[in-house]
Backbone as a ProteinNet text record, in pm:
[ID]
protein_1_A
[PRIMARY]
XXXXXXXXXXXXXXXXXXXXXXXXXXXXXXXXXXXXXXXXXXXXXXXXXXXXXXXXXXXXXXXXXXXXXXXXXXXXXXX
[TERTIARY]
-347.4	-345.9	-402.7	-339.2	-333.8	-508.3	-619	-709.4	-674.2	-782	-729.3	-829.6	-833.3	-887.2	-853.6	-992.7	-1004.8	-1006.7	-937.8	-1004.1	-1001.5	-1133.5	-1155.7	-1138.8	-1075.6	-990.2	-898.9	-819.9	-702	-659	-554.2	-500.7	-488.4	-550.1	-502.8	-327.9	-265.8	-95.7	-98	-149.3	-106.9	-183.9	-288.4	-361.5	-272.3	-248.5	-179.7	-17.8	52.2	160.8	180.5	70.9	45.3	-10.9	-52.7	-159.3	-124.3	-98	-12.1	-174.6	-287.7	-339.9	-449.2	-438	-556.4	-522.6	-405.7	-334.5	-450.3	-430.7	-479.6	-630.5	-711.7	-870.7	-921.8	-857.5	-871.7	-872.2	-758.3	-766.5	-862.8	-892.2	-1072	-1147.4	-1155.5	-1277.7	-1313.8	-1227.1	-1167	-1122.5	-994.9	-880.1	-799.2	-789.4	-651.5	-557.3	-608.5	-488.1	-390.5	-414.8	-293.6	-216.7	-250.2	-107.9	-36.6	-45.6	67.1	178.5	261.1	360.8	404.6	406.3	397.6	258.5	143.9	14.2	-3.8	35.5	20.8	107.9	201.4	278.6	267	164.8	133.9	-25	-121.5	-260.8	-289	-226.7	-261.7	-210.8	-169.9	-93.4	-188.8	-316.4	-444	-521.4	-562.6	-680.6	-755.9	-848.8	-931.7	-992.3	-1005.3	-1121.5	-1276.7	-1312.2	-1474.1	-1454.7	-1338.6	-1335.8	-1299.4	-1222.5	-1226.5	-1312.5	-1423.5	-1571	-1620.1	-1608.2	-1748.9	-1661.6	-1534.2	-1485.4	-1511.1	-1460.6	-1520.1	-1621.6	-1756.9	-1875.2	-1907.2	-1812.3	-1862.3	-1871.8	-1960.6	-2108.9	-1965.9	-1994.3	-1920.2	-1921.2	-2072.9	-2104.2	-2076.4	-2012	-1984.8	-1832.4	-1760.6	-1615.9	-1632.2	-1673	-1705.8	-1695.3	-1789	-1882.9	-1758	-1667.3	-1598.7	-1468	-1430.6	-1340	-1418.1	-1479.7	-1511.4	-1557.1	-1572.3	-1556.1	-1438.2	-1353.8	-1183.7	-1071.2	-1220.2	-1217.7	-1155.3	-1179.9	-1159.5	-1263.8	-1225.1	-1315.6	-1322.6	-1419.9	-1427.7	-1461.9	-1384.6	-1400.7	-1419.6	-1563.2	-1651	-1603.3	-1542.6	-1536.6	-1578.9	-1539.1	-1586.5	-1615.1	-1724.3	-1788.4	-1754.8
-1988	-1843.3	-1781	-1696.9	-1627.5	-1502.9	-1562.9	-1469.9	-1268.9	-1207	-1076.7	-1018.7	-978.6	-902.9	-783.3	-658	-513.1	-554.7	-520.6	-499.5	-353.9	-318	-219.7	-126.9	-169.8	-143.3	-94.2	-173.4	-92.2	29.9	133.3	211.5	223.4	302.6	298	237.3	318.7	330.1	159.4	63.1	-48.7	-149.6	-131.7	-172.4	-117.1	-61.9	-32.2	-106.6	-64.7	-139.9	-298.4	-344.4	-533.1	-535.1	-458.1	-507.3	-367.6	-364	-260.2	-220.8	-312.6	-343.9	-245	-236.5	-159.2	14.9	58.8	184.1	199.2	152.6	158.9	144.5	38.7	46.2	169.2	211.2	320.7	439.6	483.7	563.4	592.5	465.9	385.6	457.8	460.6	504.2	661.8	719.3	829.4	893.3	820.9	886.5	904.5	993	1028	1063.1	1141.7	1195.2	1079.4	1022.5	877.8	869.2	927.7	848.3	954.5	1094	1157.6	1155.7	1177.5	1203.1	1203.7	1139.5	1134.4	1178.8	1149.4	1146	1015.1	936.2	755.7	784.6	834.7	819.9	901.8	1025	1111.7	1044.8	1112.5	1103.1	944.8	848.9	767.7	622.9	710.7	634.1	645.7	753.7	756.7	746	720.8	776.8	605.4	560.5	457.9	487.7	354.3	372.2	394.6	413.7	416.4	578.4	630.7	760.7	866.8	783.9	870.7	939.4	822.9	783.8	897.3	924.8	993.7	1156.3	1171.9	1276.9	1312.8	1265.9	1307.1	1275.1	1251	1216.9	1125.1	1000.7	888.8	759.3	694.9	606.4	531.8	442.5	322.7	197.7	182.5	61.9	37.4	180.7	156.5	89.9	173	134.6	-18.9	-67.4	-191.6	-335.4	-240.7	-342.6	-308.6	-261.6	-191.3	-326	-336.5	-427.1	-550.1	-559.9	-780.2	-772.5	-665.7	-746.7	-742.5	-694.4	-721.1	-828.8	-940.1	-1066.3	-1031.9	-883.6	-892	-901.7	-1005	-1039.6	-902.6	-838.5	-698.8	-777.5	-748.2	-722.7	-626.3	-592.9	-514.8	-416.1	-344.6	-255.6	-310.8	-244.5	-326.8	-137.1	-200.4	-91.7	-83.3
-1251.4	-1263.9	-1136.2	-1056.9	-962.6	-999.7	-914.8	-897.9	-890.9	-1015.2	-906.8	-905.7	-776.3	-704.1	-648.4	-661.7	-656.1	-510.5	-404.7	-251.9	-246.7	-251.1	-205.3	-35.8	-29.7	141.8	107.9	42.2	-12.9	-42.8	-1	-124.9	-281.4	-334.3	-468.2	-490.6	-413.5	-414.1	-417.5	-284.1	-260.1	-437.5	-448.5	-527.8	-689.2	-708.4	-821.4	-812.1	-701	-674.7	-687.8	-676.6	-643.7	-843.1	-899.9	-1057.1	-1124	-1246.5	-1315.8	-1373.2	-1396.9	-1499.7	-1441.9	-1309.3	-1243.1	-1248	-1240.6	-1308.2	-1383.2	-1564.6	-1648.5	-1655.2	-1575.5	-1564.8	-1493.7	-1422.1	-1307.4	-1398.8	-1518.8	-1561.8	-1704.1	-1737	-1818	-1798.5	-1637.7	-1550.4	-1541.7	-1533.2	-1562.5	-1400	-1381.6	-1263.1	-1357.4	-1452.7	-1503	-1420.9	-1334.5	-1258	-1221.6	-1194.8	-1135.5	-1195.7	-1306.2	-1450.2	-1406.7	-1368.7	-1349.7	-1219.1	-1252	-1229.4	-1063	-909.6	-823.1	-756.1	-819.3	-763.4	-723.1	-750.3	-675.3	-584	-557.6	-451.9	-334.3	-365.2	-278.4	-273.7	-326.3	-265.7	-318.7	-392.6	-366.5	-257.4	-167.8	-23.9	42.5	66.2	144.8	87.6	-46.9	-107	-132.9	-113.4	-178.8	-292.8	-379.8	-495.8	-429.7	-350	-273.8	-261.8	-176.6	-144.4	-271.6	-378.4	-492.6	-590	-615.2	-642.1	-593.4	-444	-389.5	-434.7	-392.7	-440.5	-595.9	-670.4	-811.3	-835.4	-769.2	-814.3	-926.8	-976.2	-1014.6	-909.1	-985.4	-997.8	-952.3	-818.3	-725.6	-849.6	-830.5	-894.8	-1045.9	-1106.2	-1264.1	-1281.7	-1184.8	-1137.6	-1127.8	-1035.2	-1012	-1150.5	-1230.8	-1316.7	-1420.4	-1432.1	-1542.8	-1511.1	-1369.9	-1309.3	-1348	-1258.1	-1330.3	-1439.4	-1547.9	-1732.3	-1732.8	-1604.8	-1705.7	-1637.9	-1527.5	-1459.9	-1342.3	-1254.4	-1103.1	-1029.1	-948.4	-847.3	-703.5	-698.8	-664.4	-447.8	-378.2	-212.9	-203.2	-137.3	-81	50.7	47.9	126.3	321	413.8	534.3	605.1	662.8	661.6	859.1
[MASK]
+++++++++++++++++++++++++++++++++++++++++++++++++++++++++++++++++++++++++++++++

């Protein structure tokens, strides 16, 4: 079974495109917006999960902890 992993480097757009499953944790978290309707295809072509976080003012590390109970191995951002 193919590891998965959050890289946080990533685009939402690319990161959702590669794991359907992260769509759905993302919107857990509360990014609803993604589920609509050409918002992955527009702001999420630039947007990161780190930079979304700080924009809507949730907690990095809850996002995080929310992903490996649902067995992703989370890459740390490169600073």
């Amino acid at each position: 079974m193919k590891d998965k992993i959050l890289d946080l480097n990533k685009t939402v757009y690319e990161l959702c495109s590669g794991d359907s499953g992260i769509t759905k944790l993302l919107e857990a978290v509360g990014f609803r917006d993604i589920t609509k309707p050409g918002m992955l295809a527009t702001a999420g072509r630039f947007m990161t999960i780190p930079k979304g976080a700080k924009m809507k003012n949730f907690n990095l590390e809850t996002i995080k902890q929310t992903f490996a109970e649902h067995g992703y191995k989370i890459k740390e951002e490169s600073t």
